[in-house]
Structures are given as structure tokens and as C-alpha cells.
C-alpha positions as CSV (number, residue, x, y, z in Angstrom):
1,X,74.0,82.7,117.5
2,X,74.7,86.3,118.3
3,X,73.8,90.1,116.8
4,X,76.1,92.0,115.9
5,X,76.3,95.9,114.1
6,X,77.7,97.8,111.7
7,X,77.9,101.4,111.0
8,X,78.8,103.3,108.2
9,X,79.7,106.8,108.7
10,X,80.3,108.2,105.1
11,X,80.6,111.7,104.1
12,X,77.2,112.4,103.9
13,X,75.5,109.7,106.5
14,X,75.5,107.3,109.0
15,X,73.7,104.0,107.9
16,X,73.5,100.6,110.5
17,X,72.5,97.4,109.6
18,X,72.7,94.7,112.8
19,X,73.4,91.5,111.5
20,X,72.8,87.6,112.3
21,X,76.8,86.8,113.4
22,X,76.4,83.4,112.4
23,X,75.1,84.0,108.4
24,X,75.7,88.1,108.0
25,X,71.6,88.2,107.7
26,X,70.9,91.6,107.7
27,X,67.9,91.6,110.5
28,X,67.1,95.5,111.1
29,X,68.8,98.4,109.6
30,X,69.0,102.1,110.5
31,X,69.8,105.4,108.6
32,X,70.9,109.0,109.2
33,X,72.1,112.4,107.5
34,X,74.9,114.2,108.5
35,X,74.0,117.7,108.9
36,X,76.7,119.3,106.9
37,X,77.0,120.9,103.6
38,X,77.1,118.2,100.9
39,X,80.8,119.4,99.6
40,X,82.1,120.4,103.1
41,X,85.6,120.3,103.3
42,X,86.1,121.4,107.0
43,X,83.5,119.3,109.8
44,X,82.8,119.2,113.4
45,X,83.2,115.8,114.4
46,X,80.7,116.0,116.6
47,X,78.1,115.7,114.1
48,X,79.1,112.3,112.9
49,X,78.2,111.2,116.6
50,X,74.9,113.2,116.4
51,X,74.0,111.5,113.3
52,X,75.3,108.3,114.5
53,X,72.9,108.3,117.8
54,X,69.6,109.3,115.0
55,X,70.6,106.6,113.2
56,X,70.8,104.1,115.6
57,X,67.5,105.6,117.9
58,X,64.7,102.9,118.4
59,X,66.0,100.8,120.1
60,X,68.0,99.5,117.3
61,X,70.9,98.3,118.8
62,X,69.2,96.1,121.3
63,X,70.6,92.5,121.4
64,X,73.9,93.8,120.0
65,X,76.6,92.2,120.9
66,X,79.8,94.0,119.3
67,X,79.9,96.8,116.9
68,X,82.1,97.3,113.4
69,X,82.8,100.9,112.9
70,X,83.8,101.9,108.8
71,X,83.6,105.7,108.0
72,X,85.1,107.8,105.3
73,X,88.5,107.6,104.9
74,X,91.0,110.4,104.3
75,X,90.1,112.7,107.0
76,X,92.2,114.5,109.5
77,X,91.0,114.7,113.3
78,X,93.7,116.9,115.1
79,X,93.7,117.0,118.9
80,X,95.6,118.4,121.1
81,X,97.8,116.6,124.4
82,X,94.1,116.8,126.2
83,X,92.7,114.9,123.2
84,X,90.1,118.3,122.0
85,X,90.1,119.0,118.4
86,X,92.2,121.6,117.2
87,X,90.4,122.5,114.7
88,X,87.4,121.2,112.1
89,X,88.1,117.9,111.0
90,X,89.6,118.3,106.9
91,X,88.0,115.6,105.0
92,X,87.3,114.3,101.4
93,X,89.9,114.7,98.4
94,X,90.6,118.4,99.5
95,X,91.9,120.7,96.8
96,X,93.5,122.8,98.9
97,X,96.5,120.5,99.8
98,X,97.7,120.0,95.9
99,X,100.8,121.7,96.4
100,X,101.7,120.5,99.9
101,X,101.2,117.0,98.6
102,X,103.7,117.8,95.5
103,X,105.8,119.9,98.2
104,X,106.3,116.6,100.2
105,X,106.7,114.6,97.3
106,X,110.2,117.1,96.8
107,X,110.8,117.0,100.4
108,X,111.7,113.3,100.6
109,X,113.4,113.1,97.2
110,X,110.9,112.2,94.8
111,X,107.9,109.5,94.0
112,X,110.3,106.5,94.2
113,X,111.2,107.9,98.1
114,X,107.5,107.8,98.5
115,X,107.0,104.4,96.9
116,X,109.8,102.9,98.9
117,X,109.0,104.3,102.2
118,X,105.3,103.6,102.5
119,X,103.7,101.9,99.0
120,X,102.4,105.4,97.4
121,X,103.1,108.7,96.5
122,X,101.1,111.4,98.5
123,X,98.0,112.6,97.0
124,X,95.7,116.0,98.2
125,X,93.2,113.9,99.8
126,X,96.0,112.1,102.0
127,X,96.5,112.8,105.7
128,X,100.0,113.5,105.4
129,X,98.9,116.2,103.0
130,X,96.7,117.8,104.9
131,X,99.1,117.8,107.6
132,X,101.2,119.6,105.4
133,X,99.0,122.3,104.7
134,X,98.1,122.8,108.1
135,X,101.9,123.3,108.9
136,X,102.2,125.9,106.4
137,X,98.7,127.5,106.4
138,X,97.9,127.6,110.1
139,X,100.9,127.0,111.9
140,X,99.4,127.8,115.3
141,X,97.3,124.8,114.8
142,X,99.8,122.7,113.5
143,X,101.4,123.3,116.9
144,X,99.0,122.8,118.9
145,X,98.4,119.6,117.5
146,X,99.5,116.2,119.3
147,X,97.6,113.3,118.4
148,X,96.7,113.0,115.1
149,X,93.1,110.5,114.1
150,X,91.1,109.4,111.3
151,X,87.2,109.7,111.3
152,X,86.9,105.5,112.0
153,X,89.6,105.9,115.0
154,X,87.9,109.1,116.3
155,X,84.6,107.1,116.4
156,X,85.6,104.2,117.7
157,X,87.2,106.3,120.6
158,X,84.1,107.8,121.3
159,X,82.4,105.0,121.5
160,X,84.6,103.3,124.1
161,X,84.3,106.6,126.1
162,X,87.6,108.3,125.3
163,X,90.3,105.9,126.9
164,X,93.8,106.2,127.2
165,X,94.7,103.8,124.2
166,X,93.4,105.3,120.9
167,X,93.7,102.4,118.0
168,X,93.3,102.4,114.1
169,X,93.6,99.4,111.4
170,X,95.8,98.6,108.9
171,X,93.1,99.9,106.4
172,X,92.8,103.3,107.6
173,X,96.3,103.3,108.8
174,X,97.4,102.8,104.8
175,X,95.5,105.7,103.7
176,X,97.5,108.1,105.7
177,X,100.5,108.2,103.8
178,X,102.8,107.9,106.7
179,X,102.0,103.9,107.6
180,X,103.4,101.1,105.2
181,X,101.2,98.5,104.3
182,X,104.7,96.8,103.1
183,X,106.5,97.1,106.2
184,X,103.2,97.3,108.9
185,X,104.9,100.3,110.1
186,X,104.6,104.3,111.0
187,X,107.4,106.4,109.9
188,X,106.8,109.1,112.2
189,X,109.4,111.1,110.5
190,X,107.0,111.7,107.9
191,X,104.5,112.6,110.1
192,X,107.2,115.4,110.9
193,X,108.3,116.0,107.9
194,X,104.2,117.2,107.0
195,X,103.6,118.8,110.5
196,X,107.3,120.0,111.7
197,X,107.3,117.8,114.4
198,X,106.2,114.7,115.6
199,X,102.7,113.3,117.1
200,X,101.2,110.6,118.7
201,X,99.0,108.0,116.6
202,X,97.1,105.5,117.4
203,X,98.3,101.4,117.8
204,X,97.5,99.7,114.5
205,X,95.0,96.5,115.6
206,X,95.5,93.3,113.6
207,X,91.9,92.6,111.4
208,X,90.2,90.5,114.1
209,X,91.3,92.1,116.9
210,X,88.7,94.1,119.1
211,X,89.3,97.9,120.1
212,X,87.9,97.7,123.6
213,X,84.6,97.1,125.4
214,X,82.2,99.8,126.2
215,X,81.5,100.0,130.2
216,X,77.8,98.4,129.3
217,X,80.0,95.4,127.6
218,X,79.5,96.4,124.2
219,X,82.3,94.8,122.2
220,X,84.0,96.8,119.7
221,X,85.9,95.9,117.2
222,X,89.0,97.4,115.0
223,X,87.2,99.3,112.6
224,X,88.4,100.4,109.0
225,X,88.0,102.7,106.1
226,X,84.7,102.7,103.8
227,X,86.8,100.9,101.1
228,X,88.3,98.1,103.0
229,X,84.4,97.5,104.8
230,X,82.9,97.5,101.7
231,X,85.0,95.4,100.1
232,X,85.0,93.0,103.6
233,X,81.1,93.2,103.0
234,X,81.0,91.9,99.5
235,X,83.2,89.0,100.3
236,X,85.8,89.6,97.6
237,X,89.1,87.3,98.0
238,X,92.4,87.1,95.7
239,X,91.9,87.0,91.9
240,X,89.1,89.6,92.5
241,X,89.0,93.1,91.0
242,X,86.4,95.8,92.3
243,X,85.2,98.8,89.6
244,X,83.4,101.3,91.1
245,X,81.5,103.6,88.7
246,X,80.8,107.0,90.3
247,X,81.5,110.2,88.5
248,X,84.7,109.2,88.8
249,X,86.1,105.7,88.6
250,X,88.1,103.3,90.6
251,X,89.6,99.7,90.6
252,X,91.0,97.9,93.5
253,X,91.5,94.0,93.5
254,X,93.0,92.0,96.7
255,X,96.6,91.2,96.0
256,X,98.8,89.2,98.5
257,X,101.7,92.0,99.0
258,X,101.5,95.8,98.8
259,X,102.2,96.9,95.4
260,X,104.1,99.9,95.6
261,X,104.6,102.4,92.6
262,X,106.8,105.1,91.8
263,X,104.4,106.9,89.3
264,X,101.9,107.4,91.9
265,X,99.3,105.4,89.8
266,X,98.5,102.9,92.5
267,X,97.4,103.9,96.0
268,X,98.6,100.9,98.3
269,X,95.9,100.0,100.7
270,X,95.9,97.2,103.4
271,X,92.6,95.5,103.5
272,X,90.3,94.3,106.6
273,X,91.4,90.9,106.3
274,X,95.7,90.8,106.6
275,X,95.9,90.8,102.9
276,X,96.0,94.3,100.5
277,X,93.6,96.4,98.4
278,X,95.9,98.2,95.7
279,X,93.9,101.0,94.1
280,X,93.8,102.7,90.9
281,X,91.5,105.7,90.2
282,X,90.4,107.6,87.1
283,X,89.0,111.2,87.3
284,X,86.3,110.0,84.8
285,X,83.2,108.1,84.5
286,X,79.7,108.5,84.8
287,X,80.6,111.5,83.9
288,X,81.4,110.5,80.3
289,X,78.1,109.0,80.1
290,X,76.4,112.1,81.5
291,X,78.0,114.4,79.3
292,X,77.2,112.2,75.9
293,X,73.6,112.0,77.4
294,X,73.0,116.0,77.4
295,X,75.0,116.2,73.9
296,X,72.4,113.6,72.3
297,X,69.3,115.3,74.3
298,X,68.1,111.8,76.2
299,X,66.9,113.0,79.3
300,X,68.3,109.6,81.5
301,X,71.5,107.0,81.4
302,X,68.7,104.2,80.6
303,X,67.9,105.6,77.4
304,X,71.7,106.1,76.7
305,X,72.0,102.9,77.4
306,X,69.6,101.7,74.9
307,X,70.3,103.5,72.2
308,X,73.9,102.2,72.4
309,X,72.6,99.2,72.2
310,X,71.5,99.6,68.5
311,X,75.1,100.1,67.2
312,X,77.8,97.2,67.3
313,X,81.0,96.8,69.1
314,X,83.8,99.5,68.1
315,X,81.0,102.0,67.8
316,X,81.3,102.2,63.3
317,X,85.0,102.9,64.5
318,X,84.7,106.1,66.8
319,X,86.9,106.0,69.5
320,X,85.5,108.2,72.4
321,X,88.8,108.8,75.3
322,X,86.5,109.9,77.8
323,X,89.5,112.5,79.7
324,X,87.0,114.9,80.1
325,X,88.5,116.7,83.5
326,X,92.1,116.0,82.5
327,X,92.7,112.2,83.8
328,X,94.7,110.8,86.7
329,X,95.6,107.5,84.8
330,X,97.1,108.1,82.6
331,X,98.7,111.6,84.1
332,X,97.0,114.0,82.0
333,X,95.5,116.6,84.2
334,X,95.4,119.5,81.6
335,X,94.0,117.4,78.8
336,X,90.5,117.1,77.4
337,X,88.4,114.1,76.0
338,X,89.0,113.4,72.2
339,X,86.6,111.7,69.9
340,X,87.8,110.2,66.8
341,X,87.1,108.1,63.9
342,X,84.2,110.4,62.4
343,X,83.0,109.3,58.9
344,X,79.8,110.0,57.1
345,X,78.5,106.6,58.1
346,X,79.3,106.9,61.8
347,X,77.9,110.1,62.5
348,X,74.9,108.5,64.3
349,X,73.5,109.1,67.7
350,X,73.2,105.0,68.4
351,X,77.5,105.2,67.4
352,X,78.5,108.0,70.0
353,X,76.0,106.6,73.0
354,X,78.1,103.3,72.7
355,X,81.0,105.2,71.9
356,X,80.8,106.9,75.7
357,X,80.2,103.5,77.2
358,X,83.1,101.5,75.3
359,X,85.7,104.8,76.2
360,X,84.3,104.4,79.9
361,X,85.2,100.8,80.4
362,X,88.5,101.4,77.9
363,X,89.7,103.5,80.7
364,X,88.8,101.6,83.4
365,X,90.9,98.6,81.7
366,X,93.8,100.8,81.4
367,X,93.0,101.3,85.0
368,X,93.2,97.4,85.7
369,X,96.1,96.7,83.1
370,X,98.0,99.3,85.7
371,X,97.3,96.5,88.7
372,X,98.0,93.5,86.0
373,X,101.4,95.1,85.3
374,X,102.4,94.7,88.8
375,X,101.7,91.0,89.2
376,X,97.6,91.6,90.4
377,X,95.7,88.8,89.0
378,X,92.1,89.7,88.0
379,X,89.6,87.2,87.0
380,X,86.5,88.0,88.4
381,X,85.0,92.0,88.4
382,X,82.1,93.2,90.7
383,X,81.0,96.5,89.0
384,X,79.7,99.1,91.6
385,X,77.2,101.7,91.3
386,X,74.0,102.5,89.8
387,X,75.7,102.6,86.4
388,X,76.5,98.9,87.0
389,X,72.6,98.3,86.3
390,X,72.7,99.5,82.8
391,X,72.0,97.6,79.9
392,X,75.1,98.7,77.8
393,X,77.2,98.4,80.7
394,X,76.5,94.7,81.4
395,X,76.6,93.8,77.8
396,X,80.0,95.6,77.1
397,X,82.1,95.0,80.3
398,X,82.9,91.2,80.3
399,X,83.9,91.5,76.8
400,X,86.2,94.6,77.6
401,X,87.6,93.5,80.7
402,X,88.4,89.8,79.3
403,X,86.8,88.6,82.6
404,X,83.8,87.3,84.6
405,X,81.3,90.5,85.2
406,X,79.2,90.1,88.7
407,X,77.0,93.2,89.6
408,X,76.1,93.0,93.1
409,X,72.3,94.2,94.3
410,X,72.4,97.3,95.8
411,X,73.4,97.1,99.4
412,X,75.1,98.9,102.9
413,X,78.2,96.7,101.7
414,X,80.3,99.1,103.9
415,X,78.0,98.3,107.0
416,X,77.8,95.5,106.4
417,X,81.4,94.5,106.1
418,X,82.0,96.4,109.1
419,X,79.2,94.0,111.0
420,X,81.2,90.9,109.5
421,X,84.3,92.6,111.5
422,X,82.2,92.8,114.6
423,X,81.2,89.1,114.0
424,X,85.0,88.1,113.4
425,X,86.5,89.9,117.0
426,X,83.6,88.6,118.9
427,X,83.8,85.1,117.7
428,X,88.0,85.3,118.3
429,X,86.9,86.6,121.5
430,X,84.7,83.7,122.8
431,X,87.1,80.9,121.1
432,X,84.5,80.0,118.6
433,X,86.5,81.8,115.4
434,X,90.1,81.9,114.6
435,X,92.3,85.2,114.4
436,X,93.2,84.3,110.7
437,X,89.6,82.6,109.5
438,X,86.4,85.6,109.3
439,X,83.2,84.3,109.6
440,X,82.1,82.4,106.6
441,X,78.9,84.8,105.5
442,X,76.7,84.2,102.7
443,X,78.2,86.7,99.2
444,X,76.4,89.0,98.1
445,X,73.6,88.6,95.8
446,X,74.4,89.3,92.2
447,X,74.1,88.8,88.8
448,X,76.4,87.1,86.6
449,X,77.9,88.0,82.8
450,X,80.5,85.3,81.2
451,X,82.8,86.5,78.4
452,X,82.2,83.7,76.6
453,X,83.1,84.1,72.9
454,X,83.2,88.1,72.8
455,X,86.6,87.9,74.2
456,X,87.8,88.4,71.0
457,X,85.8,91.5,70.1
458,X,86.5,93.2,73.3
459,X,90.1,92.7,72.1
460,X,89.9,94.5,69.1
461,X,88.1,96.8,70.8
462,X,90.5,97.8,73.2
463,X,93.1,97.6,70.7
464,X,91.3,100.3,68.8
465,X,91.1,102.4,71.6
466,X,94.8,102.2,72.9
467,X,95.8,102.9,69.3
468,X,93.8,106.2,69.5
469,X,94.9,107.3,73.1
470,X,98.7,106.5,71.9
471,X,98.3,108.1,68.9
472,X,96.7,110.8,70.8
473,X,98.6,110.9,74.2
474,X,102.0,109.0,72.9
475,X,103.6,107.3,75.8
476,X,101.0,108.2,78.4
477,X,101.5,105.1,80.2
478,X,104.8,104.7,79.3
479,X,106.2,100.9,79.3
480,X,102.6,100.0,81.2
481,X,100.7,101.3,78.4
């Protein structure tokens, strides 16, 4: 038996949970703020370390053995040739690069150049975006800069006292938009292409490898993004799909290949484990529910929830498509939500709350049926998110998705799958675990919802809605749709 850690440095915290390495039990846990504005677009590192040593005070990490490090994903560290930052760290989905990301997109030749060269077509919140903007925007920066690292890499350099060999994952390396999770490769002519010339990056680590050891012989192991940890902590495998319902939506599922996509639909993630995470993501969800909540005057989601519950499935036939801040899938980022299908009889409060859920998960299907179309097979779907607790949600989905529903207990599913990391690279280190097998930990806890014989319904469902949205948006998917 051993103990190992995992931290989770997200955009707003640290959280650690240390871990049994034999079971994954989480035996002591440990949390911190980051003292930043909530929607900070520009951060000093340095507080992720600050935050990292509150949240980890106590004498937490005692017994430790090796340490998993996940943090957000799709921020930009610039250093220069004597490895201090250039400037604050850009981090989150940040606005600002929109046009250099549709600049580069040009640059190469278009979104099948992209596609081809490393599995997706850049996006604002990439790095190779933000290195874009930097180039044109601050110049002198740009210059300056020589090494270019993510949040995880710049933590996990930290950690192992700054050496000479800085190293990343294929996770974290896919979100950059200059690595191919096809290939396993940089193209560091992208990199100049973005910047206007070229930088050094740090050595992609295979998912069991370890980073280095800390002078005190502190094992440390690869690292990865927030989404590959998390879905590393929840134990998801092939045939799995993950929804997440925040404000806005996601679904990822672990595929065998990298499913690259010309239309820019599918973001083409590696995972923590040597296999991939294609993700699709929708600029709306919660918010749908929110926004139908305020318009019928009940106060929370749970009473949303149950009033939707008092109508039937297909909502008296209104069709709620829930594009309320434009929509990333389908591309329609000037259009607004459309409710349809109002007669006498369906003008009722109990219609439009179910309405709001059935147009949430709609979308979120369309979302999936974007993965299906590319050969992902989905039969099982862990719903993330508080939203994932509601009534209406859990009665709805399975039927709507054609698929087994599980909804996890809440969770530190990112710590924790970077704590099943550590587990992995120590055990590979003493023999006891093979490079290719992670350590066999207990799922997570969850509830279950079958199908069962409302497959049919959520058919006719979803046909209702896909009439409406083509009717509405002809062609939106094109042949996917």
C-alpha cells in the first residue's frame, strides 16, 4: 500500500485529495481559493502556487508518496530563454483572440488544413490563438518569448524545482492546437506561424510516465488537463460518453483514434490513458433552464424541475431550441432561441418548464450525434453537474439520449484522477504496475437510469425537435444533421 495525491488547480482553486494507491480511497482532502478575480483573463502564476501551498498546509501531504498534477487547461505561460514569465499568464476561453484564431485558420488554408495537421480547427481559448494575439498585439512580448507552457506543465516545473527538462502530456499537449493527438507530434511551424517564430516546448510524457522526483523524493507524475483528470477520475473507458451541464454544455466520449473534423465541431483531445477524448461543446445549457425559470417566476431549478414533471413527453408539442447566445453546434453564433408549437392547449407553465429541459438535452444529442457521425460509439452517459441531480433531467435523458444514464455523486473527480496518475507512475516505477494497465480503482459512485421502453418516445421526441431546428435553421448540420 502507498499514498498518493492529487491536485486540482482550476480557474478558480486548488483542491487535494491524497488517496489510498491501492483502492483510490479518498483518505484526507484539502482546499484553496485562488486569489484572482472570478473572470480574470490575464493571472500571475504565482498565485496558483500560493494557493496550492494553503491548500495543502497541515501537514496534508504527509505520507505522500507521488503527486498527480491536473489544472485548467487552455492557458498560456510565456517565458523567456531564462525561464521568467513574460508576461501574465492568458487563460480561460479568452474573447480577445476571436479574430487571431479565424486569422490562423486563413493562414494555413482553411479548417480542413487545420483538421489535417493536428485534429481541430483553432478556437479563441486555444494556445495557438493566444499566441497569435500576442504576436500581433504585443509584439515585444511575443519576442521576448522562448518557451512556451501550460498551467499543469508550469506546476509540475515548479514543483520539481525548475529543472532543465520541462514536460507536458498528451492531454494538455492536444489542447494547444499545435500538437496532434493523430500523429503524437508538435508542428512547430505552427507554433511560428501564431508567434512569428519558433519556441521551445516541453517533451510530451507517455500517461504512466513520471515527470521527475522532487530533491525530498517526492515522485511526480505527468500531469494533464482538468478534462482528461476528471475523466481518468471517474473511470470512463470506450463506449462511454461524458455530458457536462454547466451554463454551457459539453460531450466528450473516449474513442480509440483522434477524430479529426474539418467543420471545427469536434475539438480532438488525447486522454490520460493512450487513448482519445473527442469533444463537442454547445454555448448553451443551464442557461436554458435558468432563463425559463425567471420567465415562469420559480425562484430555483428544483421547482422547474417539478413542474415539468406535470406535463408529458414532447411538451403538448412545443419545441423549445434553446440557442439562446447564438450556438457553437450547430454554427449559429448570431441566432437566438425559438419556441414553437404554441396552441391554446399548450400554453401552460408545466408545457414550457419541460419544454426548456427536452430542448436542453435535444442539443446536447445533436452534440453526441456530431461524435456518432464520426464512428464514436456511445452507450453509456455520466451527466455532470448540479443539473444532473434534477428530477426532470434524470427522467428525460435516457430516453433522449437512447442510452444508459449514470449520474455520478458529487466529487474532486479531476483530483482525483490526477491521484490515480500518481498511483499509476509510481506503481510503473517500483515494477508492481504495468506502463499500459492504471491501477484498477473502485468507479465512482452513482446512480443509474435504463431506457428501458421510453426509447421510443425519446425518438419521437427528438424527431420533433430536429424537424423544428431544420425547419428553423435548414441545413445547420449539414449531412451530420
Amino acid at each position: 500500500m502507498g499514498i498518493v495525491a492529487g491536485l486540482d488547480s482550476s480557474s478558480g482553486f486548488t483542491r487535494v485529495v491524497v488517496c489510498d494507491s491501492d483502492t483510490g480511497a479518498v483518505l484526507r482532502q484539502g482546499y484553496a481559493p485562488h486569489p484572482v478575480e472570478p473572470k480574470a483573463t490575464e493571472v500571475d502564476p504565482q498565485v496558483w502556487l500560493l494557493s496550492l501551498g494553503e491548500a495543502a498546509s497541515g501537514g496534508l501531504l504527509e505520507g505522500v508518496q507521488a503527486i498527480g498534477v491536473s489544472a485548467q487547461q487552455h492557458g498560456m505561460v510565456p517565458l523567456d530563454r531564462q525561464g521568467n514569465l513574460v508576461r501574465p499568464a492568458l487563460v480561460g476561453n479568452d474573447k480577445r483572440a476571436q479574430v487571431a484564431a479565424a486569422d490562423l485558420v486563413d493562414s494555413l488554408g482553411g479548417r480542413q488544413a487545420w483538421a489535417d495537421a493536428v485534429g481541430s480547427v483553432p478556437q479563441s481559448g486555444q494556445i495557438v490563438s493566444k499566441l497569435r494575439w500576442m504576436a500581433r498585439t504585443e509584439p515585444a512580448a511575443a519576442q521576448r518569448t522562448a518557451l512556451v507552457m501550460q498551467p499543469h506543465d508550469w506546476l509540475v516545473w515548479q514543483l520539481l524545482g525548475r529543472p532543465a527538462r520541462r514536460t507536458t502530456d498528451r492531454g494538455a499537449a492536444s489542447g494547444t492546437g499545435y500538437w496532434s493527438a493523430r500523429t503524437g507530434a508538435y508542428r512547430p511551424d505552427l507554433v511560428e506561424l501564431a508567434l512569428g517564430h519558433r519556441a521551445a516546448l516541453p517533451d510530451v510524457l507517455g500517461p504512466a510516465d513520471a515527470a521527475g522526483t522532487t530533491p525530498e523524493g517526492l515522485l511526480i507524475s505527468a500531469g494533464t488537463g482538468e478534462t482528461m483528470a476528471a475523466a481518468f477520475g471517474l473511470g470512463v473507458g470506450a463506449g462511454d460518453a461524458v455530458v457536462s451541464l454547466g451554463a454551457s454544455g459539453s460531450v466528450m466520449a473516449v474513442h480509440h483514434e483522434a477524430a479529426a473534423d474539418p467543420s471545427g465541431l469536434i475539438t480532438s483531445f488525447a486522454d490520460a490513458t493512450g487513448m482519445h477524448l473527442p469533444v463537442v461543446h454547445t454555448l448553451n445549457a443551464v442557461r436554458a433552464l435558468r432563463g425559463t425559470a425567471e420567465l415562469l417566476g420559480t425562484a430555483e431549478l428544483a421547482e422547474l424541475s417539478a413542474l415539468a414533471l406535470k406535463s408529458t413527453p414532447g411538451s403538448s408539442g412545443l419545441v423549445f431550441l434553446p440557442y439562446l447566445e447564438g450556438e457553437r453546434t450547430p454554427q449559429l453564433p448570431h441566432t437566438a432561441g425559438t419556441l414553437t408549437g404554441l396552441r391554446r392547449e399548450s400554453m401552460k407553465p408545466e408545457h414550457l418548464a419541460r419544454a426548456a429541459f427536452e430542448g436542453m438535452l435535444c442539443s446536447l444529442a445533436d452534440a453526441m450525434d456530431v461524435l456518432r457521425a464520426r464512428g464514436v460509439e456511445v452507450r453509456r452517459v455520466f451527466l455532470l453537474g448540479a443539473a444532473a441531480e434534477l428530477p426532470a433531467v434524470q427522467a428525460v435523458a435516457p430516453a433522449i439520449f437512447g442510452a444508459q444514464v449514470v449520474v455520478p455523486q458529487p466529487a474532486d473527480y479531476a483530483a482525483i484522477g490526477a491521484a490515480r496518475q500518481a498511483a499509476w507512475a509510481l506503481g510503473v516505477s517500483r515494477g508492481t504496475l504495468a506502463p499500459h494497465t492504471p491501477p484498477a480503482w473502485q468507479g465512482a459512485a452513482a446512480q443509474v437510469f435504463e431506457p428501458g421502453d421510453d426509447v421510443a418516445v425519446g425518438t419521437a421526441v427528438r424527431q420533433q425537435y430536429t424537424a423544428t431546428r431544420e425547419q428553423v435553421h435548414p441545413g445547420a448540420f449539414g449531412p451530420v444533421g
